[in-house]
Backbone as XML, in Angstrom:
<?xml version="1.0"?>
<chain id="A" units="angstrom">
  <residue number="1" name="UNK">
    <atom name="N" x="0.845" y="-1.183" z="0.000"/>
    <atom name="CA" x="0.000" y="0.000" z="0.000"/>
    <atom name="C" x="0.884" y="1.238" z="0.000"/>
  </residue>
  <residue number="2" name="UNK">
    <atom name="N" x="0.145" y="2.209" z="-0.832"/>
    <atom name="CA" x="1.592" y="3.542" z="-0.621"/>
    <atom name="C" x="1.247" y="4.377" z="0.285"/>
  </residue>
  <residue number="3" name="UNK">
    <atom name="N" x="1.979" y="4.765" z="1.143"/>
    <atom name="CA" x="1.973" y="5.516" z="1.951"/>
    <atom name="C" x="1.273" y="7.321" z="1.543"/>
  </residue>
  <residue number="4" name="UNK">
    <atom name="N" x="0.534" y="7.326" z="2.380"/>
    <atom name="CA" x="-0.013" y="9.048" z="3.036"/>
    <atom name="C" x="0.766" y="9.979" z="2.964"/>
  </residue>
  <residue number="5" name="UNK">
    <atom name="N" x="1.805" y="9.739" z="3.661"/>
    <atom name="CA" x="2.984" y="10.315" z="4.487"/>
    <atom name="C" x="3.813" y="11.762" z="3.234"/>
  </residue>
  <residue number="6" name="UNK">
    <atom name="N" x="3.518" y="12.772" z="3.821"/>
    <atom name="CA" x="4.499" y="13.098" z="2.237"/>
    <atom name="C" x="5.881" y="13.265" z="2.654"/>
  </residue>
  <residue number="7" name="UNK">
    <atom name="N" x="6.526" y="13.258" z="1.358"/>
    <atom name="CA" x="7.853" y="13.284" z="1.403"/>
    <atom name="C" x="8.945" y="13.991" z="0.956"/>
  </residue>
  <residue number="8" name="UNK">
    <atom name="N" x="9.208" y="14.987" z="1.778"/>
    <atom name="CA" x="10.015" y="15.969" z="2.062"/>
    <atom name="C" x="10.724" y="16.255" z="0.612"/>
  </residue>
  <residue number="9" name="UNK">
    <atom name="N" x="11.353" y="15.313" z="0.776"/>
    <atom name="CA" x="13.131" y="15.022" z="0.004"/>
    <atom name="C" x="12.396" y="14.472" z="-1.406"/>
  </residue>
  <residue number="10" name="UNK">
    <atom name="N" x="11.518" y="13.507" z="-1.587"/>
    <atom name="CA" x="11.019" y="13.465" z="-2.519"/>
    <atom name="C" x="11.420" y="12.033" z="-3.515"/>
  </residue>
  <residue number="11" name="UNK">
    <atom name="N" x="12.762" y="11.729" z="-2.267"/>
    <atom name="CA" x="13.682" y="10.489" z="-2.783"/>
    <atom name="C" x="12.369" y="9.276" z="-2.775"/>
  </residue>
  <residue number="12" name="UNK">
    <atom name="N" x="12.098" y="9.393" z="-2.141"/>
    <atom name="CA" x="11.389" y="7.770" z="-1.139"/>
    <atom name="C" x="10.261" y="8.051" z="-2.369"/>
  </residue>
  <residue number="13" name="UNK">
    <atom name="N" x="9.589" y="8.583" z="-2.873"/>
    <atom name="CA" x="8.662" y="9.001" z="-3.545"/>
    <atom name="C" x="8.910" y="8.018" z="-5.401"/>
  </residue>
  <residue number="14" name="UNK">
    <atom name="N" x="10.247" y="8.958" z="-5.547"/>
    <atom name="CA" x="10.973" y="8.062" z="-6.570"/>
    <atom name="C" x="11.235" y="6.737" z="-7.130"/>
  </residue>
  <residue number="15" name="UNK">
    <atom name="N" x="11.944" y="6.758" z="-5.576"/>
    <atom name="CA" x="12.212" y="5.081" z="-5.060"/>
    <atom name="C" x="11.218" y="4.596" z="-5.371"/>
  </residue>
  <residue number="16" name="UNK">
    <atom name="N" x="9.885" y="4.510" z="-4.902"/>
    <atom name="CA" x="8.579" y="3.896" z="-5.185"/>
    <atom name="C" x="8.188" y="3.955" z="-6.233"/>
  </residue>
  <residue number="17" name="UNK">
    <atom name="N" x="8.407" y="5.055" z="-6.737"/>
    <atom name="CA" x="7.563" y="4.566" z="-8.418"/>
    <atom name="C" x="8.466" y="3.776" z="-9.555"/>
  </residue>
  <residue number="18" name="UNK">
    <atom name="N" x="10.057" y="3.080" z="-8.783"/>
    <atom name="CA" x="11.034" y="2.662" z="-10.201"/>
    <atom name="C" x="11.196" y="1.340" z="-9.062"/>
  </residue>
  <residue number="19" name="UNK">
    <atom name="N" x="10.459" y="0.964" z="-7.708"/>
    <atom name="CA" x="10.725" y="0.257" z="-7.107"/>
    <atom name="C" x="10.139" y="-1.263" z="-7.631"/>
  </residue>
  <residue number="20" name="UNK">
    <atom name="N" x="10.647" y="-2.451" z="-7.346"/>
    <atom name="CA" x="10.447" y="-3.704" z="-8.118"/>
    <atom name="C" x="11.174" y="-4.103" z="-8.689"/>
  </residue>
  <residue number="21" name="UNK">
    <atom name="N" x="11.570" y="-5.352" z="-9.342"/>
    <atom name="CA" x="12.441" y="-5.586" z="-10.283"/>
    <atom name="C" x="12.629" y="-5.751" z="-11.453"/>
  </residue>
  <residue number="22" name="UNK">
    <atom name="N" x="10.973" y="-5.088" z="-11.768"/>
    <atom name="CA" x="10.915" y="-4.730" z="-13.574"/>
    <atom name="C" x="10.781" y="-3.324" z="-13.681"/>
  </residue>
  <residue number="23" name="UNK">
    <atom name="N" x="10.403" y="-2.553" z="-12.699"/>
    <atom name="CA" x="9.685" y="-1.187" z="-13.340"/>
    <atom name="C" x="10.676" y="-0.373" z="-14.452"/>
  </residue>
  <residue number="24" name="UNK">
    <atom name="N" x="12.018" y="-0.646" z="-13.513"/>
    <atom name="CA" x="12.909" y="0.631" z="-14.516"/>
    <atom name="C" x="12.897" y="-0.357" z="-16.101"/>
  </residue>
  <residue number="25" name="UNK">
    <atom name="N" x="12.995" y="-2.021" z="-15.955"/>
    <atom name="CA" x="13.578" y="-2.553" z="-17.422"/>
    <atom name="C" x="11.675" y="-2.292" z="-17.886"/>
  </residue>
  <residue number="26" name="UNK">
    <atom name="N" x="10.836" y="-2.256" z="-17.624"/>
    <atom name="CA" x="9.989" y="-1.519" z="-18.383"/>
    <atom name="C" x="9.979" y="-0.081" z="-18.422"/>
  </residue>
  <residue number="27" name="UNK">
    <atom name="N" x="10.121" y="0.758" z="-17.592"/>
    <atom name="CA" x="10.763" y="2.294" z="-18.196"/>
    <atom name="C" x="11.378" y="2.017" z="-19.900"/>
  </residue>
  <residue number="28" name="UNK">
    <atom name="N" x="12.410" y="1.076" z="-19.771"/>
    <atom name="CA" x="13.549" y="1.686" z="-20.784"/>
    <atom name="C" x="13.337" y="0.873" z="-22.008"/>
  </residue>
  <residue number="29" name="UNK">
    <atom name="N" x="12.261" y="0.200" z="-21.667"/>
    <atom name="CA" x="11.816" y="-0.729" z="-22.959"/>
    <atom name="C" x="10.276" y="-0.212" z="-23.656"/>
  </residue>
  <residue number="30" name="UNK">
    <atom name="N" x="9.859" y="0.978" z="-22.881"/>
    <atom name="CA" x="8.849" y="1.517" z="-23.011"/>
    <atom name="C" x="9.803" y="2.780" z="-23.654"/>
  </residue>
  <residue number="31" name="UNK">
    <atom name="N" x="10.525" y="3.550" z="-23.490"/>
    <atom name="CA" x="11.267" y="4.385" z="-24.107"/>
    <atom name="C" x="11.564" y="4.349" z="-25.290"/>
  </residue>
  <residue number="32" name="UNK">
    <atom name="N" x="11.820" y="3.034" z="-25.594"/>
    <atom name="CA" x="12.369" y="2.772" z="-27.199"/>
    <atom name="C" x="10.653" y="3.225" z="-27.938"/>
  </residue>
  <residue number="33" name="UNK">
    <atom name="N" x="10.074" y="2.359" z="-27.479"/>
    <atom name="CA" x="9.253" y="2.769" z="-28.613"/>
    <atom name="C" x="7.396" y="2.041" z="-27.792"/>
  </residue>
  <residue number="34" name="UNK">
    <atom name="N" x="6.478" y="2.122" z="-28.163"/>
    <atom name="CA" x="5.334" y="1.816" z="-27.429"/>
    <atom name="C" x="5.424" y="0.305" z="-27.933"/>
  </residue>
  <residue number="35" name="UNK">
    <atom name="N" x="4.513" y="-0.492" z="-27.054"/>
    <atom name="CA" x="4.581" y="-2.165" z="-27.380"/>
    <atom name="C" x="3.290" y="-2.469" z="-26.578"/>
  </residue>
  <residue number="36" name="UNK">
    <atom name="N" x="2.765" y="-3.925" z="-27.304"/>
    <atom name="CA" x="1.449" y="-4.921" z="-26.674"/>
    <atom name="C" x="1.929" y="-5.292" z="-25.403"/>
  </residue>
  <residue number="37" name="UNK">
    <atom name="N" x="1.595" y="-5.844" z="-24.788"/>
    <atom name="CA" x="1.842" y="-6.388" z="-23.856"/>
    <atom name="C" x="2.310" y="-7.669" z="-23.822"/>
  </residue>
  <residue number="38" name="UNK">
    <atom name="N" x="2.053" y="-8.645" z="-24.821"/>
    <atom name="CA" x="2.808" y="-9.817" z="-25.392"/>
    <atom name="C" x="4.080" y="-9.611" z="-26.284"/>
  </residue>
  <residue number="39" name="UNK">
    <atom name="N" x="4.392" y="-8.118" z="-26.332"/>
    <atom name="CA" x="5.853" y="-8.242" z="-26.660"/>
    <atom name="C" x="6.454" y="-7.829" z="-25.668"/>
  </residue>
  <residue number="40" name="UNK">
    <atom name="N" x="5.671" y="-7.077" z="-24.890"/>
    <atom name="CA" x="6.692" y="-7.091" z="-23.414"/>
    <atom name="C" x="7.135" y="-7.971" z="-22.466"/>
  </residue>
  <residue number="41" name="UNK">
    <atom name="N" x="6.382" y="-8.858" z="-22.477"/>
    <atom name="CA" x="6.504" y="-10.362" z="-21.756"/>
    <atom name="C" x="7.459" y="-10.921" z="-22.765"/>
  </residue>
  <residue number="42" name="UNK">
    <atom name="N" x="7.688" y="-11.044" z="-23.648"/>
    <atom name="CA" x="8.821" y="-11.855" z="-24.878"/>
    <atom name="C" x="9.872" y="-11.150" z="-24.494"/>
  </residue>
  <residue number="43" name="UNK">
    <atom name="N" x="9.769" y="-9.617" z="-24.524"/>
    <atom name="CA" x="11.449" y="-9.000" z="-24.206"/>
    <atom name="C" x="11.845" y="-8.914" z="-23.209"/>
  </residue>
  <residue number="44" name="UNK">
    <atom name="N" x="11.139" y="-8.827" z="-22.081"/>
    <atom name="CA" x="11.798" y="-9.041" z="-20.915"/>
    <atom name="C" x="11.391" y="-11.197" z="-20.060"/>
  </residue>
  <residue number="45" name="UNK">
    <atom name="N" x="12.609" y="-11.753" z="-20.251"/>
    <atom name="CA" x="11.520" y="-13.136" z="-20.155"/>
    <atom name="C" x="12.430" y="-13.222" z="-18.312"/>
  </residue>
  <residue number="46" name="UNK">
    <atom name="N" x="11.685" y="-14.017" z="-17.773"/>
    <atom name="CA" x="11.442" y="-14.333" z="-16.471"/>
    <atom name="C" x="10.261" y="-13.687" z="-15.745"/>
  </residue>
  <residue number="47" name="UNK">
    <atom name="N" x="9.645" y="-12.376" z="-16.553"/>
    <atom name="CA" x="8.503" y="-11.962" z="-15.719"/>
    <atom name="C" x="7.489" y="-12.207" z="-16.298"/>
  </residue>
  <residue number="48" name="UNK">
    <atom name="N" x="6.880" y="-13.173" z="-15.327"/>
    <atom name="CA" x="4.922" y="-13.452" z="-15.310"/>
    <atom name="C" x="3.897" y="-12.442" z="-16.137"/>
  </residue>
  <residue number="49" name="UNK">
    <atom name="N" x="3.063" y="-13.140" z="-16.205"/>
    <atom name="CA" x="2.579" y="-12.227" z="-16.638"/>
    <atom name="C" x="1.517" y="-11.609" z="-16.018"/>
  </residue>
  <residue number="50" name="UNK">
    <atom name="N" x="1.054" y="-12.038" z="-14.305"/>
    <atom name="CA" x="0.259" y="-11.442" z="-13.624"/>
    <atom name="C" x="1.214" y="-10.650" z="-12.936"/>
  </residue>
  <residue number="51" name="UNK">
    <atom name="N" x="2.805" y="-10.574" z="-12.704"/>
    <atom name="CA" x="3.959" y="-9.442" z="-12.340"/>
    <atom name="C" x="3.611" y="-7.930" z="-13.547"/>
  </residue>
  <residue number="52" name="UNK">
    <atom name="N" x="3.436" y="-8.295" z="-14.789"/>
    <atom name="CA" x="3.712" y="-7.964" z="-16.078"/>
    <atom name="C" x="2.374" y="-6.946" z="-15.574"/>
  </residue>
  <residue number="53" name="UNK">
    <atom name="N" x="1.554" y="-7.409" z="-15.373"/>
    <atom name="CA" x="-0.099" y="-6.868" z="-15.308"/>
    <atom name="C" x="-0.090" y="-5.694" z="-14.505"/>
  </residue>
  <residue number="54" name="UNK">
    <atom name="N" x="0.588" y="-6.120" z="-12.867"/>
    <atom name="CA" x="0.475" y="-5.465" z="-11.747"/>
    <atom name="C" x="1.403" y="-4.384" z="-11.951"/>
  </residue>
  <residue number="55" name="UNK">
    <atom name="N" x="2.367" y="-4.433" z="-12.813"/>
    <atom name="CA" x="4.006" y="-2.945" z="-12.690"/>
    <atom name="C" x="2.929" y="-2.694" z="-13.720"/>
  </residue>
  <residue number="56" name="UNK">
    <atom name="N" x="2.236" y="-2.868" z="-15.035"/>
    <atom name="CA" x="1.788" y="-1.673" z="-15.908"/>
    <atom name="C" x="0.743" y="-1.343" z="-15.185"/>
  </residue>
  <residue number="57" name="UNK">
    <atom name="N" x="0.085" y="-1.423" z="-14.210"/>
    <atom name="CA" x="-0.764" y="-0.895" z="-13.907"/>
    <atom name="C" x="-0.621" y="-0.036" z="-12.671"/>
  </residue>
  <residue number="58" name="UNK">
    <atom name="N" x="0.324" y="-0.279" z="-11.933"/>
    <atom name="CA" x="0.967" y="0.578" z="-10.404"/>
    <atom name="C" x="1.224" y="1.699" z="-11.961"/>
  </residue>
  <residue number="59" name="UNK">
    <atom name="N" x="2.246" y="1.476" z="-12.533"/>
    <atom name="CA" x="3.121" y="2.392" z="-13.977"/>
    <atom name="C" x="1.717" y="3.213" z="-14.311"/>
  </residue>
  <residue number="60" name="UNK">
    <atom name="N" x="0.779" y="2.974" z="-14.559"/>
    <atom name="CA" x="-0.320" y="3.489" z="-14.947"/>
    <atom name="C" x="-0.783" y="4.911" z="-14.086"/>
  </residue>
  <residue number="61" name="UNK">
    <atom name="N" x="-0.999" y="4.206" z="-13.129"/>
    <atom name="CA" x="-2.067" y="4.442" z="-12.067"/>
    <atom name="C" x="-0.839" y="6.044" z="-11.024"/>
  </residue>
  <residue number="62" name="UNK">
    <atom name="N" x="0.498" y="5.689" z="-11.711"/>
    <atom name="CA" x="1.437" y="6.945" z="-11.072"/>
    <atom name="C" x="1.834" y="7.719" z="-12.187"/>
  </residue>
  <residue number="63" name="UNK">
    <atom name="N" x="1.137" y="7.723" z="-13.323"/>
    <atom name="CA" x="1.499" y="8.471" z="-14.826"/>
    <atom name="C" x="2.438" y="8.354" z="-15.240"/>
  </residue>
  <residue number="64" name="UNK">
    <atom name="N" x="2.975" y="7.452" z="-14.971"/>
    <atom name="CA" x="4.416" y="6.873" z="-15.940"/>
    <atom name="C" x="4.257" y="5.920" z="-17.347"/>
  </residue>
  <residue number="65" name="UNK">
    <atom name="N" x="3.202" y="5.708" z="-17.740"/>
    <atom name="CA" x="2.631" y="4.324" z="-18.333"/>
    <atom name="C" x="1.556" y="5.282" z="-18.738"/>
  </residue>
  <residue number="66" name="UNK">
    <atom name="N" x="0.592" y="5.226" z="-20.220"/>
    <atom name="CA" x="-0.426" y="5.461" z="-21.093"/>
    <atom name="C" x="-0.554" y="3.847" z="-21.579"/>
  </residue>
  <residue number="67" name="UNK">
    <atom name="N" x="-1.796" y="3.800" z="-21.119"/>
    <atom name="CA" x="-2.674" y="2.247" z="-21.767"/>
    <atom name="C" x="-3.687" y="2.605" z="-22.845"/>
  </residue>
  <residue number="68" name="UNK">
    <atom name="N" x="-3.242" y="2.705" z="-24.161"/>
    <atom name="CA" x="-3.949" y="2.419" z="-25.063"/>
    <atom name="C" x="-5.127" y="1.583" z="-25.354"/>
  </residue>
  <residue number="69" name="UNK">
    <atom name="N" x="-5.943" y="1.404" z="-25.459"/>
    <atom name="CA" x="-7.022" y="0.527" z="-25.378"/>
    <atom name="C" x="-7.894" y="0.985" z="-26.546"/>
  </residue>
  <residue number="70" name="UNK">
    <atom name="N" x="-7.292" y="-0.293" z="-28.079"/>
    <atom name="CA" x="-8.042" y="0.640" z="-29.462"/>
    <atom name="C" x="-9.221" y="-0.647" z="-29.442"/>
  </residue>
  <residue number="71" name="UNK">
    <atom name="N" x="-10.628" y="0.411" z="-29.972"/>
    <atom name="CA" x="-11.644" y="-0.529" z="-29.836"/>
    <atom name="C" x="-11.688" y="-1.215" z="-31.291"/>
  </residue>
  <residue number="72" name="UNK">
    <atom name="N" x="-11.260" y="-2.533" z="-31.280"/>
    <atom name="CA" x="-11.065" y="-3.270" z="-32.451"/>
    <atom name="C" x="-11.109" y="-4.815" z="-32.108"/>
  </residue>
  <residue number="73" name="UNK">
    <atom name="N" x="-11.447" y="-5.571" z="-32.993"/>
    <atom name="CA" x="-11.621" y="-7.338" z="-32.278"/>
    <atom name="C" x="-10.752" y="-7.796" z="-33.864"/>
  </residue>
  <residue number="74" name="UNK">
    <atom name="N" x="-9.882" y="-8.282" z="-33.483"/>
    <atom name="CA" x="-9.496" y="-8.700" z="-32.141"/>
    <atom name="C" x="-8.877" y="-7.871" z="-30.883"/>
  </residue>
  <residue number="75" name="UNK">
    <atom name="N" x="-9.647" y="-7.782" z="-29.946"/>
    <atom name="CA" x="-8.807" y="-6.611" z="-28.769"/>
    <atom name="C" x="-7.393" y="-6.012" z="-28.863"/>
  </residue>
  <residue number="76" name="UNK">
    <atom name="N" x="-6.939" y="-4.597" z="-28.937"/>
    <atom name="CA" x="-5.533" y="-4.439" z="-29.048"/>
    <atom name="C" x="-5.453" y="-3.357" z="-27.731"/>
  </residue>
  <residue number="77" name="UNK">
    <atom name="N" x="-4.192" y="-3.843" z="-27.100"/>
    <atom name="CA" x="-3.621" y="-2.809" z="-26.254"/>
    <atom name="C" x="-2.048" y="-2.363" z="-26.194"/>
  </residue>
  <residue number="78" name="UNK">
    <atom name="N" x="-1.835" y="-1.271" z="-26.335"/>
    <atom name="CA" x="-0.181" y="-0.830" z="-26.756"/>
    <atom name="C" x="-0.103" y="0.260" z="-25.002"/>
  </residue>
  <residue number="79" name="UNK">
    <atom name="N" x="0.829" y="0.030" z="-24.627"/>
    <atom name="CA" x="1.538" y="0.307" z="-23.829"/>
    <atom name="C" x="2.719" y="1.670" z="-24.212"/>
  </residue>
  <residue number="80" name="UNK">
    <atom name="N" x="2.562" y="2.775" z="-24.008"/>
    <atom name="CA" x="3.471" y="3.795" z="-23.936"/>
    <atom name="C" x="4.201" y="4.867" z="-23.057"/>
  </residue>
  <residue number="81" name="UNK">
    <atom name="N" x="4.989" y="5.082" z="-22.998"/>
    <atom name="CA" x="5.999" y="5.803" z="-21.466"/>
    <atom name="C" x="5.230" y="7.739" z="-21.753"/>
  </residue>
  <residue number="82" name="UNK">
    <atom name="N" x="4.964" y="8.012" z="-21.055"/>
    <atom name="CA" x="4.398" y="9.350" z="-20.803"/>
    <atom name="C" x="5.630" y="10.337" z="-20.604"/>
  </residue>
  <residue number="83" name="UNK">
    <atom name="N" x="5.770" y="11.165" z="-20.539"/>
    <atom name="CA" x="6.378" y="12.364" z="-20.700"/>
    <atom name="C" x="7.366" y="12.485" z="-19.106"/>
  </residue>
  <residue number="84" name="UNK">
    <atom name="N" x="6.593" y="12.255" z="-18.129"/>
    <atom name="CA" x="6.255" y="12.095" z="-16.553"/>
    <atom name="C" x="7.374" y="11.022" z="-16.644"/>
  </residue>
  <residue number="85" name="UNK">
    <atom name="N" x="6.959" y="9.996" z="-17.339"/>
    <atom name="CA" x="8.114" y="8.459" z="-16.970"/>
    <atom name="C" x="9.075" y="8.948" z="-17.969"/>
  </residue>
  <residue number="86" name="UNK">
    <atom name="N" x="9.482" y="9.766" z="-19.281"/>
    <atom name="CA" x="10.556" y="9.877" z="-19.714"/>
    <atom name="C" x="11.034" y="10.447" z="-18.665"/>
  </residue>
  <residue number="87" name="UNK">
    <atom name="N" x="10.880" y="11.549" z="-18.257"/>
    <atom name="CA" x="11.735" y="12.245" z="-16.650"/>
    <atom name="C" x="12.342" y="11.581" z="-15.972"/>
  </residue>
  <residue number="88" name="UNK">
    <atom name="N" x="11.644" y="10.188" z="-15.815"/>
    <atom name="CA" x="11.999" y="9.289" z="-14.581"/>
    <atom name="C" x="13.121" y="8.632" z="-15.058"/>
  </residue>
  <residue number="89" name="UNK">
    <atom name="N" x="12.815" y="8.357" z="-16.161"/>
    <atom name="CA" x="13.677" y="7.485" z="-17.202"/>
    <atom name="C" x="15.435" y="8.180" z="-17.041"/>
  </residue>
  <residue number="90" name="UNK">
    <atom name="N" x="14.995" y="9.346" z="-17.157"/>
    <atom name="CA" x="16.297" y="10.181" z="-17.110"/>
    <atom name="C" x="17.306" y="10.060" z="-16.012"/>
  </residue>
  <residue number="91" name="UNK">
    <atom name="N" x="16.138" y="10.134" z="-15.067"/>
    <atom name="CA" x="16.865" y="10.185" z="-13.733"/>
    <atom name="C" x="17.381" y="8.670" z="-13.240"/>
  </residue>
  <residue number="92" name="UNK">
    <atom name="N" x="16.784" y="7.574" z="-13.957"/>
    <atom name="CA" x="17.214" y="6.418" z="-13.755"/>
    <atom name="C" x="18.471" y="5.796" z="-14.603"/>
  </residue>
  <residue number="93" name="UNK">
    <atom name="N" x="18.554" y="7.258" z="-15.946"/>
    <atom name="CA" x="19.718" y="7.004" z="-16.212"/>
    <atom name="C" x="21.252" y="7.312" z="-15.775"/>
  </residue>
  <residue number="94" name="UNK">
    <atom name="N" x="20.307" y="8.355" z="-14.761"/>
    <atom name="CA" x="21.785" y="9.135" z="-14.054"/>
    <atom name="C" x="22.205" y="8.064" z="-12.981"/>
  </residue>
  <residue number="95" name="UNK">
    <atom name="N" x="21.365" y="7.502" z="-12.331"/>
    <atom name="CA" x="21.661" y="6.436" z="-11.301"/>
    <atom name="C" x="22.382" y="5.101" z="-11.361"/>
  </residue>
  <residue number="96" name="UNK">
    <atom name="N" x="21.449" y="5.018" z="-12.988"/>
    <atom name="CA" x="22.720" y="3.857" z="-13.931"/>
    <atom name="C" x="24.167" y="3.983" z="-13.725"/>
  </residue>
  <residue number="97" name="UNK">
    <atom name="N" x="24.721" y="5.347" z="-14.538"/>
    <atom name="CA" x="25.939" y="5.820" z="-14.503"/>
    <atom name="C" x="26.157" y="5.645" z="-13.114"/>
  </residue>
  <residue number="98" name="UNK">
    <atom name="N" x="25.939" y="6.437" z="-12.550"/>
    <atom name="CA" x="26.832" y="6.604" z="-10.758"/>
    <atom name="C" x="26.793" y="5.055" z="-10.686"/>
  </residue>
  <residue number="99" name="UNK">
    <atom name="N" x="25.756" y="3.923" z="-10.298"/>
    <atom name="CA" x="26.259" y="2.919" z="-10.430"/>
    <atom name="C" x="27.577" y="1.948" z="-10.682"/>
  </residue>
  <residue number="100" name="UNK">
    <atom name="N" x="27.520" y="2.103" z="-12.108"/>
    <atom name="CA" x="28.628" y="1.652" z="-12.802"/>
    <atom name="C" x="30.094" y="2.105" z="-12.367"/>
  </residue>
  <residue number="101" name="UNK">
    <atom name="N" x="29.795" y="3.377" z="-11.851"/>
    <atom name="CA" x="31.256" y="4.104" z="-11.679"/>
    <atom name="C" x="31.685" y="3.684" z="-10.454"/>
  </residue>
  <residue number="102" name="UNK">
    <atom name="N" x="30.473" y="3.485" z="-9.493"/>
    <atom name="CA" x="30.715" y="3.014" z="-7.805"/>
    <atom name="C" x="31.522" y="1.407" z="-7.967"/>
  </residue>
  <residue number="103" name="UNK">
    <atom name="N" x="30.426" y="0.513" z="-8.955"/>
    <atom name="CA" x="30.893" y="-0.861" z="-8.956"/>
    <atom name="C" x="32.792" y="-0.397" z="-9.801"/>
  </residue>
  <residue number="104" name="UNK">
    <atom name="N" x="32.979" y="0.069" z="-10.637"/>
    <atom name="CA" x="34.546" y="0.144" z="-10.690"/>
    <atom name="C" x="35.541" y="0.513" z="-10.057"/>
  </residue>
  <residue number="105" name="UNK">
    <atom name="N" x="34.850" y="1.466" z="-9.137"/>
    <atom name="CA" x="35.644" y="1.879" z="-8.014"/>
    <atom name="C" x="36.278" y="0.701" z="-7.062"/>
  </residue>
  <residue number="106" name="UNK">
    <atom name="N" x="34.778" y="0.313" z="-6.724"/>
    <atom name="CA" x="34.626" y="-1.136" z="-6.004"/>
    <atom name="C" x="35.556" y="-2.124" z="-6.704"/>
  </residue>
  <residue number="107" name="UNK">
    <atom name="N" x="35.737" y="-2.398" z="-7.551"/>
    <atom name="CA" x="36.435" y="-3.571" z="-8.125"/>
    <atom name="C" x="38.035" y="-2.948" z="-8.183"/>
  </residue>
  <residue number="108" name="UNK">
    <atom name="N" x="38.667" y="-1.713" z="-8.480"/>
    <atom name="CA" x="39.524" y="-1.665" z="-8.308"/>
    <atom name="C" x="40.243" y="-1.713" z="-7.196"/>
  </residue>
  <residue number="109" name="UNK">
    <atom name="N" x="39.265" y="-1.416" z="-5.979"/>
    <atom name="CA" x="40.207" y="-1.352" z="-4.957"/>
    <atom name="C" x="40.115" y="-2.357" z="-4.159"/>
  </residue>
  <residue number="110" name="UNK">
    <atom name="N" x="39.266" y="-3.721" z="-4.467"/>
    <atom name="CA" x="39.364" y="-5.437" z="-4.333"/>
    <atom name="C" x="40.296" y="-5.643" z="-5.165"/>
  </residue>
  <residue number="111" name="UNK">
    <atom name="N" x="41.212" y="-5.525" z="-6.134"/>
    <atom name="CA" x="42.308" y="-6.422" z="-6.738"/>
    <atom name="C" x="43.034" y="-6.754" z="-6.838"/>
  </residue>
  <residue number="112" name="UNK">
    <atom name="N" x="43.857" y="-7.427" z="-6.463"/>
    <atom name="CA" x="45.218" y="-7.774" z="-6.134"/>
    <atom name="C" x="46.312" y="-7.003" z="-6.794"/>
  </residue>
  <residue number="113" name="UNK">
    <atom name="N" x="47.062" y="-6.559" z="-6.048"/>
    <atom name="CA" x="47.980" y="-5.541" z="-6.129"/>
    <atom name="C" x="49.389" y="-5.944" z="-6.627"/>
  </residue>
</chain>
């Protein structure tokens, strides 16, 4: 459940909406370009597809995520990153970087000398 509580700093806020272990690899697969939902389950494989259901719809429901819903039979739904989640996207790319730079740090100064 998300918390009431507001948040100052604005971090914890963040945290929550890229929190899980698909949201950001759907951020950045939603970035490239909009997709069904059966190609999102193909490109990212290990996640379910009631996992798959629940992040586009938290993604939804915090304006990071636009659910297309074209009235046509056979049913079509396309999935696209909002303006709101490119932002996020951004900022999850800056976190990428610092990442990467922390883990080399880290590895250089584990290596035998």
């Amino acid at each position: 459940m998300r918390s009431k509580e507001p948040d100052d700093c604005g971090f914890a806020t963040a945290l929550q909406a890229i929190g899980g272990k698909w949201k950001t690899s759907l951020l950045w697969t939603l970035h490239l370009r909009e997709h069904r939902f059966a190609e999102l389950r193909r490109l990212l494989p290990g996640i379910s597809e009631k996992v798959l259901a629940q992040q586009l719809r938290q993604m939804e429901a915090d304006g990071l995520v636009h659910r297309h819903d074209y009235d046509e039979v056979p049913p079509r739904v396309e999935y696209s990153i909002t303006p709101l989640g490119l932002s996020l996207n951004d900022a999850v790319t800056a976190m990428s970087a610092w990442g990467k730079q922390h883990e080399s740090r880290k590895a250089s100064q584990e290596a035998p000398v």
